[in-house]
C-alpha positions as protocol buffer text, in pm:
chain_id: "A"
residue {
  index: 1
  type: UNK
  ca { x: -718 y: 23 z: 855 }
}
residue {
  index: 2
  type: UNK
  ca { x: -333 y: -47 z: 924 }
}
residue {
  index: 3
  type: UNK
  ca { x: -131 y: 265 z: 994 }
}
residue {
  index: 4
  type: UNK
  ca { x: 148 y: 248 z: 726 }
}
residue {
  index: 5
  type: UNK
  ca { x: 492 y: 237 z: 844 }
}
residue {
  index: 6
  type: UNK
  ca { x: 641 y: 638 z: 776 }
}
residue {
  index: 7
  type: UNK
  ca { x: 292 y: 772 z: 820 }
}
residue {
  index: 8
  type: UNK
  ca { x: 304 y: 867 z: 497 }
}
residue {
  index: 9
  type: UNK
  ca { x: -50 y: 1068 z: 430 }
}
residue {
  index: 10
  type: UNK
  ca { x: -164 y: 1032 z: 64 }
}
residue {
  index: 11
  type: UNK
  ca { x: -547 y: 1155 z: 163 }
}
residue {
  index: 12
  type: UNK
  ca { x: -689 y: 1291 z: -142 }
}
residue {
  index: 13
  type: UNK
  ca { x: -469 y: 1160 z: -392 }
}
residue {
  index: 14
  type: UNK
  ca { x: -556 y: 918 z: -689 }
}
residue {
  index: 15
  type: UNK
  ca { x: -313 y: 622 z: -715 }
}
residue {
  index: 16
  type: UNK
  ca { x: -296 y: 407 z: -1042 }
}
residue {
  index: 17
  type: UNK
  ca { x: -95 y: 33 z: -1037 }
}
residue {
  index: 18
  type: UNK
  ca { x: -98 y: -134 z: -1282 }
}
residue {
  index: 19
  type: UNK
  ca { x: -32 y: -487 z: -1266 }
}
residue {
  index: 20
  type: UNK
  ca { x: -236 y: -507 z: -957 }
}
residue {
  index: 21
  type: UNK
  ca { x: -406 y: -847 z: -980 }
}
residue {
  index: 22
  type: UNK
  ca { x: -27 y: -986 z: -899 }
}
residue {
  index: 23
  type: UNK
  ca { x: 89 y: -1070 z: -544 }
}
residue {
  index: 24
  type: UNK
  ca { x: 330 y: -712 z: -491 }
}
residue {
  index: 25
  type: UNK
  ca { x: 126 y: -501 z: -691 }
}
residue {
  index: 26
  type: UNK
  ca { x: -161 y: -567 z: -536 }
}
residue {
  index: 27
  type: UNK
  ca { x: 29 y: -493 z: -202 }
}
residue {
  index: 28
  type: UNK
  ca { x: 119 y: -179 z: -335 }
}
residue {
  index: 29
  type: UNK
  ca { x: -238 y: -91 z: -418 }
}
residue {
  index: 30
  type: UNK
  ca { x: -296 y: -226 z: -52 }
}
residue {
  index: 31
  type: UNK
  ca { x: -66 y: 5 z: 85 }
}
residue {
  index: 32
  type: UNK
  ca { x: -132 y: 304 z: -96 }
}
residue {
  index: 33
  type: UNK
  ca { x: -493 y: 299 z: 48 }
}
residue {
  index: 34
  type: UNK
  ca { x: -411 y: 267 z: 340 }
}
residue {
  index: 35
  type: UNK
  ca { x: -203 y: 589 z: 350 }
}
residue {
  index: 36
  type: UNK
  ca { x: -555 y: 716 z: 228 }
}
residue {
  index: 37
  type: UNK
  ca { x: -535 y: 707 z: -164 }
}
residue {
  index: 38
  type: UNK
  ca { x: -827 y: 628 z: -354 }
}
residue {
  index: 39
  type: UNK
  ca { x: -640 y: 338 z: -574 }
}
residue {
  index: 40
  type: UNK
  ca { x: -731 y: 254 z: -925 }
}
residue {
  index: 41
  type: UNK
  ca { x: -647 y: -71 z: -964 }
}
residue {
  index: 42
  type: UNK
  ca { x: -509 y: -181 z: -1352 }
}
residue {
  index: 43
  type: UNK
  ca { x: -432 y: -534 z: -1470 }
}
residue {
  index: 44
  type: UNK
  ca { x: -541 y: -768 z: -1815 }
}
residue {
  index: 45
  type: UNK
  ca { x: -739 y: -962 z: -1533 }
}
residue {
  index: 46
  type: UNK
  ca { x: -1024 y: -773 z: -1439 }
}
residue {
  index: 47
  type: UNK
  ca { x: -1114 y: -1022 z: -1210 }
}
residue {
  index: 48
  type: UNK
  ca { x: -778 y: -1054 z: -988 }
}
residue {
  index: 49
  type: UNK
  ca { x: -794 y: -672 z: -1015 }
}
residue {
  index: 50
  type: UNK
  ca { x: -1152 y: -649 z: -855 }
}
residue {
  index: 51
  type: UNK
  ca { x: -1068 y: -927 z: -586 }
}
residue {
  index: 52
  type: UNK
  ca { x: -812 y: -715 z: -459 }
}
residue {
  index: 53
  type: UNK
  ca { x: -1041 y: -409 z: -503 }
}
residue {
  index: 54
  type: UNK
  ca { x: -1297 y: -539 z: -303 }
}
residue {
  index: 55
  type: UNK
  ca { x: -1068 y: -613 z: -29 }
}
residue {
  index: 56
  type: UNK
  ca { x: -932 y: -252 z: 12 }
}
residue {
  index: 57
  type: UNK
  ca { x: -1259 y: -138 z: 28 }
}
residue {
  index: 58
  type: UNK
  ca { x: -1400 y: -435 z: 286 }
}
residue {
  index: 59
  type: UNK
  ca { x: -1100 y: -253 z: 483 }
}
residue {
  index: 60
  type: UNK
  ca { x: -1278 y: 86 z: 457 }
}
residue {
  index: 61
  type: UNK
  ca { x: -1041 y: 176 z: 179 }
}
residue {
  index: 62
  type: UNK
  ca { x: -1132 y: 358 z: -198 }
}
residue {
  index: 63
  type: UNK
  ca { x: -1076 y: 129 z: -450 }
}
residue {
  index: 64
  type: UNK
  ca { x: -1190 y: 37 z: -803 }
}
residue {
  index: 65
  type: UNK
  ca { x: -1066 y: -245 z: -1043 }
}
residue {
  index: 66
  type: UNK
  ca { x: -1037 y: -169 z: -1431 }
}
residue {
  index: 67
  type: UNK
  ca { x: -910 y: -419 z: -1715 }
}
residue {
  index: 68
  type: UNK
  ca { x: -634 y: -302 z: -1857 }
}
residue {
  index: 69
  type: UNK
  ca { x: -380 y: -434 z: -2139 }
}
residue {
  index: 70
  type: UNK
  ca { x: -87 y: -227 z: -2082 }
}
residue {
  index: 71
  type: UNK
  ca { x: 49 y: -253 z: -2469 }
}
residue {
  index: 72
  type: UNK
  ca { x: -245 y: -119 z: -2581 }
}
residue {
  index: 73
  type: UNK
  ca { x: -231 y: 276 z: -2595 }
}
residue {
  index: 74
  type: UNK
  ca { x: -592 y: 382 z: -2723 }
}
residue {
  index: 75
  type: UNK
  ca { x: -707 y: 107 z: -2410 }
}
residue {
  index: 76
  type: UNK
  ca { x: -428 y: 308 z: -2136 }
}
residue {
  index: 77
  type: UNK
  ca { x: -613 y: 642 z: -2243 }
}
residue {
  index: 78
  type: UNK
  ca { x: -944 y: 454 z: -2252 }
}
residue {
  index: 79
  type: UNK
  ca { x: -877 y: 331 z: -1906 }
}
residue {
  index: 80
  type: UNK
  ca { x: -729 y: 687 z: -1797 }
}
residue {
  index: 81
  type: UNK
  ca { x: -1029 y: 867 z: -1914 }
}
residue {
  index: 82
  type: UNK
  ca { x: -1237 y: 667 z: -1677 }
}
residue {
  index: 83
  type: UNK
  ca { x: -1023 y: 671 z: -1365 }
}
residue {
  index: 84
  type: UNK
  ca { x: -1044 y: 1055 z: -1397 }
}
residue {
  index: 85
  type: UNK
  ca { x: -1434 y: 1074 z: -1391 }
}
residue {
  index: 86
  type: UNK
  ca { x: -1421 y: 786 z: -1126 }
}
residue {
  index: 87
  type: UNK
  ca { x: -1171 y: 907 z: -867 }
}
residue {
  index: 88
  type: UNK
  ca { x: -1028 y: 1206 z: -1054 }
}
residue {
  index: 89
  type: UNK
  ca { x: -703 y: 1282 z: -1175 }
}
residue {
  index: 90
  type: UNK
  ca { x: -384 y: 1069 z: -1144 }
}
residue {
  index: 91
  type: UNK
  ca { x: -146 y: 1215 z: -884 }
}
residue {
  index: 92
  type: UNK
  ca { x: 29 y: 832 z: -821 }
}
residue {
  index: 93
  type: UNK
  ca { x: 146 y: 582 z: -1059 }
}
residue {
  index: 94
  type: UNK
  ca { x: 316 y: 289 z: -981 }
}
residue {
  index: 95
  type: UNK
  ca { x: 386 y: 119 z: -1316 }
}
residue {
  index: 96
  type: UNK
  ca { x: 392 y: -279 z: -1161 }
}
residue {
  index: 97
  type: UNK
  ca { x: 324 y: -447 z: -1494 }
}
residue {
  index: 98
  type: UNK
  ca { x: 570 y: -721 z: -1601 }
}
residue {
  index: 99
  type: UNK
  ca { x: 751 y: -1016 z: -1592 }
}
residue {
  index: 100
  type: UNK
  ca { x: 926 y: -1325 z: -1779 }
}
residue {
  index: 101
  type: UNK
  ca { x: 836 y: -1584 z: -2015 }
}
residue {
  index: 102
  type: UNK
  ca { x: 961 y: -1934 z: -2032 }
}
residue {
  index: 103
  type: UNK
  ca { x: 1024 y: -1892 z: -2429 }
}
residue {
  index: 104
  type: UNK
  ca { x: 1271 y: -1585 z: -2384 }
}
residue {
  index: 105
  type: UNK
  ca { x: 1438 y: -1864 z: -2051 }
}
residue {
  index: 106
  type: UNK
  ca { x: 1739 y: -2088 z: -2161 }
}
residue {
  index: 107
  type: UNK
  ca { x: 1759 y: -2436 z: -2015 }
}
residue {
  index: 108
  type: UNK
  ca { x: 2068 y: -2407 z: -1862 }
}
residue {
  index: 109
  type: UNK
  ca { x: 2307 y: -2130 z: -1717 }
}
residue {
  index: 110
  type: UNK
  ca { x: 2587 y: -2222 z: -1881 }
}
residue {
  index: 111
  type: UNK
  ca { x: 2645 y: -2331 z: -2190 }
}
residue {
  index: 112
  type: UNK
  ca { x: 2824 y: -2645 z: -2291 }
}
residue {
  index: 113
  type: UNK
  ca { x: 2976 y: -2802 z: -2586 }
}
residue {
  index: 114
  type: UNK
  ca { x: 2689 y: -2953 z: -2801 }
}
residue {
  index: 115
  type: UNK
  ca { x: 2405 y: -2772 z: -2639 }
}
residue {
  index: 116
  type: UNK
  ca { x: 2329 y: -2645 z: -2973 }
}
residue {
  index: 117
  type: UNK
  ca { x: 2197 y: -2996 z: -3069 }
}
residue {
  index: 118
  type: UNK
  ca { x: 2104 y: -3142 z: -2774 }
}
residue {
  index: 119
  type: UNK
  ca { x: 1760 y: -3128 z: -2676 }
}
residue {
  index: 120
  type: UNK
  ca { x: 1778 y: -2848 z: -2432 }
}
residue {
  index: 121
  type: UNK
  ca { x: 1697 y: -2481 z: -2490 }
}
residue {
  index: 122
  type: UNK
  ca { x: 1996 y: -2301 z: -2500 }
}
residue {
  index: 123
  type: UNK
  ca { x: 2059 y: -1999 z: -2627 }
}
residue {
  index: 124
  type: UNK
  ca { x: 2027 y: -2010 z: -2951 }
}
residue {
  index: 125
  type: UNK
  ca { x: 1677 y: -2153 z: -2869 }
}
residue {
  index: 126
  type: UNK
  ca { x: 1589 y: -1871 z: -2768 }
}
residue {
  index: 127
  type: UNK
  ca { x: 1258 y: -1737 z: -2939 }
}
residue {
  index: 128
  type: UNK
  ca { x: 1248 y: -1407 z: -3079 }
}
residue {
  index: 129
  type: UNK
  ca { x: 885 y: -1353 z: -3042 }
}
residue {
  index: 130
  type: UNK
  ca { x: 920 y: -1430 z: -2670 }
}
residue {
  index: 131
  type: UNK
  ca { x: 1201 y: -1204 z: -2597 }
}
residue {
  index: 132
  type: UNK
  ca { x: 992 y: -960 z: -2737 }
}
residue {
  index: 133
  type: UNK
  ca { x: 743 y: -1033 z: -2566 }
}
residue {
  index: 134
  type: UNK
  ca { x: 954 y: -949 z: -2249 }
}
residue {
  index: 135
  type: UNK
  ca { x: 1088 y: -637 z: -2375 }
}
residue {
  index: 136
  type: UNK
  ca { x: 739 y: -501 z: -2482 }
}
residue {
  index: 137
  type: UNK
  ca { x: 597 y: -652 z: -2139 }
}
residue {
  index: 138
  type: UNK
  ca { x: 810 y: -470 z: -1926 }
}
residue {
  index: 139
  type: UNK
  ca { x: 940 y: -148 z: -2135 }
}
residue {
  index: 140
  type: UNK
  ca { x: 621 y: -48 z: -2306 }
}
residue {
  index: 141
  type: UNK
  ca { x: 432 y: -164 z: -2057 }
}
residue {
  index: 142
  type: UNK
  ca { x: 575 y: 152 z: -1845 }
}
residue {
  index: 143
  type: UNK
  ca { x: 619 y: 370 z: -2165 }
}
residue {
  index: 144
  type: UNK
  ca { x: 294 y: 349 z: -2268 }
}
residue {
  index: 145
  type: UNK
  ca { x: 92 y: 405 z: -1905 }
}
residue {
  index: 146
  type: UNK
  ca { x: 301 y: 653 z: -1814 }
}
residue {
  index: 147
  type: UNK
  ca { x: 197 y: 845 z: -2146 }
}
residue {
  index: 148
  type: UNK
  ca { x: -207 y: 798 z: -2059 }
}
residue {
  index: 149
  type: UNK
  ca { x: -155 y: 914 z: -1666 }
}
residue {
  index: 150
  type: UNK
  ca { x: 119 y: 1155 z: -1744 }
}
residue {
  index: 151
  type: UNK
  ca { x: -74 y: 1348 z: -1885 }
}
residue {
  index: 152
  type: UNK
  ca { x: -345 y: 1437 z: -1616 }
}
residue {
  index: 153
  type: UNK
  ca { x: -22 y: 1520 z: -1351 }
}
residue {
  index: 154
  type: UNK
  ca { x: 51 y: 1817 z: -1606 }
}
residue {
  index: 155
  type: UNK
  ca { x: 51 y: 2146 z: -1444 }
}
residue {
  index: 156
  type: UNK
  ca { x: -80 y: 1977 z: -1103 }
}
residue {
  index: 157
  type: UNK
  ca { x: 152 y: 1991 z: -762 }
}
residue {
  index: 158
  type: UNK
  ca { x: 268 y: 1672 z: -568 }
}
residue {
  index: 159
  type: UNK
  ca { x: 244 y: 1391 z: -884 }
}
residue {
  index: 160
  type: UNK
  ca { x: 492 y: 1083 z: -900 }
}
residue {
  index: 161
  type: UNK
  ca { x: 541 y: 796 z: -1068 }
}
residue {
  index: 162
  type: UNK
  ca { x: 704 y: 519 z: -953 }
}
residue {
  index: 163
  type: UNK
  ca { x: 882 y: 201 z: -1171 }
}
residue {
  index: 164
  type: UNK
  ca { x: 956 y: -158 z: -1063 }
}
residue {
  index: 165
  type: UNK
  ca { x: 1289 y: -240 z: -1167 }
}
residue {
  index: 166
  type: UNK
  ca { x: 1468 y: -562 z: -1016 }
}
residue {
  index: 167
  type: UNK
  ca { x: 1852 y: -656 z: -896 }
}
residue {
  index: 168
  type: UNK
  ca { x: 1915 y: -782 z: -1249 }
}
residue {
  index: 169
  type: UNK
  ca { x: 1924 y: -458 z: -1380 }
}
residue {
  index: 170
  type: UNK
  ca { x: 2242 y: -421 z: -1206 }
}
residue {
  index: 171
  type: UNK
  ca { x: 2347 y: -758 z: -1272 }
}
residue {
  index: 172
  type: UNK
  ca { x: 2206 y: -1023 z: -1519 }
}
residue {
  index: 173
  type: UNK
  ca { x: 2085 y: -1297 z: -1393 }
}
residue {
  index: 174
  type: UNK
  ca { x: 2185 y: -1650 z: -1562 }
}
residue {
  index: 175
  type: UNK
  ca { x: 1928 y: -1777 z: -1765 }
}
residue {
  index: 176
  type: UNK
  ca { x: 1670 y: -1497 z: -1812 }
}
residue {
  index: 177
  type: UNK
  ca { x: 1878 y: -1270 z: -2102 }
}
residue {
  index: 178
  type: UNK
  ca { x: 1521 y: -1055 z: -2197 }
}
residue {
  index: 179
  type: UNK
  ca { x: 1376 y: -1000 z: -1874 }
}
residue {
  index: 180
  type: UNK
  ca { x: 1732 y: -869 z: -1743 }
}
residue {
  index: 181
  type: UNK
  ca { x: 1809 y: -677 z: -2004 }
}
residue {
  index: 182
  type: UNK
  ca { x: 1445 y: -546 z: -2015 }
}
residue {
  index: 183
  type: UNK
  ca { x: 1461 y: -457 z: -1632 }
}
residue {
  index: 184
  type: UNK
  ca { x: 1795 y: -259 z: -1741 }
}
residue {
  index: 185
  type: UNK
  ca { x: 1602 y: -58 z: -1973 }
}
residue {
  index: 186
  type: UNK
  ca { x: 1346 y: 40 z: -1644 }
}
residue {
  index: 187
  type: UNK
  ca { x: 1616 y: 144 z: -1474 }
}
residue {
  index: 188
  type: UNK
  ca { x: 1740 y: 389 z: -1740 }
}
residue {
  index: 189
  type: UNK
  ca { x: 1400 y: 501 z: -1810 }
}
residue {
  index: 190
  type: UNK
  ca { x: 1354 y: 591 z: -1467 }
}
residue {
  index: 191
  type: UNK
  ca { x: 1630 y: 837 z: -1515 }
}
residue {
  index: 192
  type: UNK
  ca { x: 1522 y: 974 z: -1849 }
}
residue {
  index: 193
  type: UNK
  ca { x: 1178 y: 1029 z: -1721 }
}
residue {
  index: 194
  type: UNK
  ca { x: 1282 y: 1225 z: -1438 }
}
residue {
  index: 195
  type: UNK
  ca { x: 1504 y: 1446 z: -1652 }
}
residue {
  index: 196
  type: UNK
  ca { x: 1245 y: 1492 z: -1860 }
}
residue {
  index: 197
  type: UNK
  ca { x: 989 y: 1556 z: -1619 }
}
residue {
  index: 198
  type: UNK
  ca { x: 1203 y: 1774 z: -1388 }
}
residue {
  index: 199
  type: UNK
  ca { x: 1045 y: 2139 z: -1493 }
}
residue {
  index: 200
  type: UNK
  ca { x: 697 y: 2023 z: -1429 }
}
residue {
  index: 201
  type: UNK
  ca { x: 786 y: 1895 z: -1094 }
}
residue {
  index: 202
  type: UNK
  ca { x: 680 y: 1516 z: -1184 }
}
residue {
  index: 203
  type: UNK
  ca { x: 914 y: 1340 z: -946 }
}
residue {
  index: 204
  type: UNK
  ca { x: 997 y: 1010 z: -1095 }
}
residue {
  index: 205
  type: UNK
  ca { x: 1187 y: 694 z: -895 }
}
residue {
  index: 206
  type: UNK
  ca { x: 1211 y: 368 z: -877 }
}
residue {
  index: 207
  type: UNK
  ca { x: 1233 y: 19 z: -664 }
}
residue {
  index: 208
  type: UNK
  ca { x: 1482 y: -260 z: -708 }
}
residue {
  index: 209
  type: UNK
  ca { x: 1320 y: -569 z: -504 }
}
residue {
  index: 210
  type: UNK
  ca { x: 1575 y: -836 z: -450 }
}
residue {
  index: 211
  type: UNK
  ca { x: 1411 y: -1177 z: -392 }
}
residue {
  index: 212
  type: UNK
  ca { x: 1092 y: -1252 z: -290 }
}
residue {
  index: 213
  type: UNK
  ca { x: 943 y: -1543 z: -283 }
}
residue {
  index: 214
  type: UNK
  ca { x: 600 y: -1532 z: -457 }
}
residue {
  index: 215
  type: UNK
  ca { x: 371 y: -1773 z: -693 }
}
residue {
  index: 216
  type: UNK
  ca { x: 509 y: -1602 z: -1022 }
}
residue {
  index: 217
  type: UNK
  ca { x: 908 y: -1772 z: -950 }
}
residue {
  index: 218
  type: UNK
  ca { x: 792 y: -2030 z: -717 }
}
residue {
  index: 219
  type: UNK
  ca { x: 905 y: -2311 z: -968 }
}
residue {
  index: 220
  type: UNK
  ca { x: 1249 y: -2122 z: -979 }
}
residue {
  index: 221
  type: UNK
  ca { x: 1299 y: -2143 z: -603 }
}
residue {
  index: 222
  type: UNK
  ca { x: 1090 y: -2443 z: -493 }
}
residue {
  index: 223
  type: UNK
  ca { x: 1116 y: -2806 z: -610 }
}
residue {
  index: 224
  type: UNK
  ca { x: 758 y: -2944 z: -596 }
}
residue {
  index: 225
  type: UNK
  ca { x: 833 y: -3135 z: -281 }
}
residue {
  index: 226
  type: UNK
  ca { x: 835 y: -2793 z: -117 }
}
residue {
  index: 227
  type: UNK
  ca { x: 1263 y: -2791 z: -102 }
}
residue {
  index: 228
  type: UNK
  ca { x: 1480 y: -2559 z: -209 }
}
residue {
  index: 229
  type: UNK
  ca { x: 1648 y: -2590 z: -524 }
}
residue {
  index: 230
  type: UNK
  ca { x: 2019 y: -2473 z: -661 }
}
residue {
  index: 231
  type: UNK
  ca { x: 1881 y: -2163 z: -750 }
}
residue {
  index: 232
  type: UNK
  ca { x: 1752 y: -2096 z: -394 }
}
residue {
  index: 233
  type: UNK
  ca { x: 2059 y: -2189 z: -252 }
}
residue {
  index: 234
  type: UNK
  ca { x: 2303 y: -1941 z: -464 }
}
residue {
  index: 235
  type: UNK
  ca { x: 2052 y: -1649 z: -385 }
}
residue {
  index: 236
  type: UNK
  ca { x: 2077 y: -1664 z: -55 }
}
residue {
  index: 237
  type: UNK
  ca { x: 2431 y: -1743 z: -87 }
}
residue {
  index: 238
  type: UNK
  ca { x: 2484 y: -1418 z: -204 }
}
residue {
  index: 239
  type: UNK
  ca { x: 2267 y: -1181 z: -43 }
}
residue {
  index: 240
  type: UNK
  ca { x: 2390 y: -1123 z: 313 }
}
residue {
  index: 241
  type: UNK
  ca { x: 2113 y: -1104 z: 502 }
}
residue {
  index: 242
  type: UNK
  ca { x: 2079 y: -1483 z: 418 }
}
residue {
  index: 243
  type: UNK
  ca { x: 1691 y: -1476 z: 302 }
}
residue {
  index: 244
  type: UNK
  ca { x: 1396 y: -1389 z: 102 }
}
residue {
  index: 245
  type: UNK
  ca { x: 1245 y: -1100 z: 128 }
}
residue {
  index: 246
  type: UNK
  ca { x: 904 y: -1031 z: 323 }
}
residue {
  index: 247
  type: UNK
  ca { x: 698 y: -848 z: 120 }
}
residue {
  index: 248
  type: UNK
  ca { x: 576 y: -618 z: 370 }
}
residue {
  index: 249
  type: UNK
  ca { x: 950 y: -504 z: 375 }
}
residue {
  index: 250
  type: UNK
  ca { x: 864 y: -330 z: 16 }
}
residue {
  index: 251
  type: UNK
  ca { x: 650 y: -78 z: 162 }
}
residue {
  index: 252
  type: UNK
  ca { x: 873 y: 186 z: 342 }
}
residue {
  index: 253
  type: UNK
  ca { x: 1077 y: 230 z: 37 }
}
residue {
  index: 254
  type: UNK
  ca { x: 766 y: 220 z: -166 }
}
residue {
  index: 255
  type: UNK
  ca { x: 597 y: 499 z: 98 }
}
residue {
  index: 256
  type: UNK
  ca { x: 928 y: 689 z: 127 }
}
residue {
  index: 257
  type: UNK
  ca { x: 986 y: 798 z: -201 }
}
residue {
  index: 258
  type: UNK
  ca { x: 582 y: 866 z: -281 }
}
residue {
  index: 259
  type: UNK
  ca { x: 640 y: 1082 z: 52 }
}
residue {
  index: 260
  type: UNK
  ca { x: 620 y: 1472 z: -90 }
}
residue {
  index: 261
  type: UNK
  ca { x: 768 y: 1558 z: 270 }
}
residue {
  index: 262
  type: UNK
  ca { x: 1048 y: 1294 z: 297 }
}
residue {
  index: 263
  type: UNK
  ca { x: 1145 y: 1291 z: -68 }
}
residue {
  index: 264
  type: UNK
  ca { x: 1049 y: 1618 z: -269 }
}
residue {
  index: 265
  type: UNK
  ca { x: 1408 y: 1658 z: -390 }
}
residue {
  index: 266
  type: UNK
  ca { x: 1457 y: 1290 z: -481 }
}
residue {
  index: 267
  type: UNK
  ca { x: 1449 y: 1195 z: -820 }
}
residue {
  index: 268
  type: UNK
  ca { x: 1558 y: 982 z: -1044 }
}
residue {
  index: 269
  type: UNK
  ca { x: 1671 y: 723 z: -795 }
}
residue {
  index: 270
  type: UNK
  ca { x: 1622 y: 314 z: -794 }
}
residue {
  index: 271
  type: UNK
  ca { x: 1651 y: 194 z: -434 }
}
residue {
  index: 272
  type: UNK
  ca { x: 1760 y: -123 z: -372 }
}
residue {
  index: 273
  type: UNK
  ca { x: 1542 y: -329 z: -126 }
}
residue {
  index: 274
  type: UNK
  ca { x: 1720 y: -625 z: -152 }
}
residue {
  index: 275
  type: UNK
  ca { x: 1864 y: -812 z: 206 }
}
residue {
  index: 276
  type: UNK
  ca { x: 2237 y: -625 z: 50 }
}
residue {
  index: 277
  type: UNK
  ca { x: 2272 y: -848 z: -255 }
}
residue {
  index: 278
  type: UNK
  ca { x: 2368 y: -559 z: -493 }
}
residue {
  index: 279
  type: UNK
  ca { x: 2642 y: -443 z: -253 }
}
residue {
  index: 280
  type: UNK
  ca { x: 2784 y: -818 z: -209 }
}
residue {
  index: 281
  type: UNK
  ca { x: 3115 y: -957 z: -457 }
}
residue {
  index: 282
  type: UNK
  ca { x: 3098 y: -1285 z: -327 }
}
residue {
  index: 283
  type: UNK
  ca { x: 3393 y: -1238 z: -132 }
}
């Protein structure tokens, strides 16, 4: 198996994504065994979930795949229940579920006079049940995880959880209201979490990935003819570095802060991973 990149040694430890039947949480999951977790590996498709399973452990890694629906507490504890008598208690979780949905999306990014007839969606388009969707998607889908796997790192050395939160947390991005101001709430849960969790020793963090190109916004960066579109262009505009993102470039911060060693007095954090776009004004 690959060495991982701070030689981070997680031998022994159960790891729990969820969301790993995506492209970057299955990296994670990736990742994780190779630093020698045994990785439990949580996502509504079973099936993406064992794909990726089965390739960890065609690398020689410990893996198993388990359908989860995140929103669902009685299936999180179902699910936690059986990760325990599989690979034992949870020591790692990387809460990876999430993501946008083209009903909580305006049409445009600005808005313009008569907008509110026209036949685009604009903002007051917007569908509640979708925007809720977003917020329970990405909020309670960490809430509620965290409150099945939580529980087993109770009283036990050396347990961490780690969130996915994103660059609009720090920013809104035009045109996706819900899933920025649900990524927001990540971020401040991150914090309350690790206040919270501070006297048992639960170190809690997480990630801000800028952008990476991947299938999930590959209409939102691609035209179908394989160029780039205005969005593109304006990202990489504005992040310095003057690119995308390589996902492999996720996994130091991902290894640092899961690193007991390199990062036992860090938490609370959200580290940016993101080519310097949060530190950039445009000027």
């Amino acid at each position: 198996m690959n060495k991982n990149v701070l030689n981070t040694d997680l031998s022994g430890k159960v790891a729990v994504v969820t969301g790993a039947g995506g492209v970057l949480c299955s990296y994670f999951a990736k990742v994780l065994a190779r630093a020698g977790a045994k990785v439990a590996l949580l996502d509504i498709n079973e099936a993406a979930a064992q794909g990726f399973a089965d390739e960890i452990v065609a690398e020689g890694g410990v893996a198993k795949a388990y359908g989860c629906n995140v929103l669902s507490k009685e299936i999180c504890l179902e699910v936690a229940a059986k990760v325990r008598n599989d690979l034992g208690p949870c020591d790692i979780l990387v809460n990876g579920a999430g993501g946008n949905n083209p009903r909580a999306t305006t049409d445009k990014e600005y808005y313009e006079p008569g907008d509110i007839d026209a036949d685009t969606k604009s903002f007051f388009d917007l569908d509640s049940e979708g925007v809720g969707f977003v917020f329970n998607l990405n909020f309670l889908g960490t809430l509620i995880p965290t409150q099945a796997f939580a529980a087993q790192m109770l009283g036990r050395k050396g347990c961490s959880i780690l969130n996915i939160s994103s660059m609009n947390a720090y920013t809104p991005l035009t045109k996706i209201p819900a899933y920025s101001g649900a990524k927001a709430a990540i971020s401040n849960f991150t914090q309350w979490l690790a206040v919270h969790f501070s006297r048992e020793g639960i170190r809690v963090n997480a990630i801000a990935p800028g952008f990476f190109s991947t299938k999930q916004n590959a209409k939102l960066l691609w035209n179908d003819d394989g160029t780039p579109t205005a969005r593109t262009g304006k990202i990489l505009a504005a992040t310095p570095m003057g690119r995308f993102g390589n996902t492999e470039e996720l996994e130091g911060g991902l290894l640092f802060l899961l690193n007991e060693e390199a990062a036992g007095f860090i938490t609370g954090v959200v580290l940016p991973i993101d080519g310097g776009f949060s530190a950039y004004s445009g000027v």
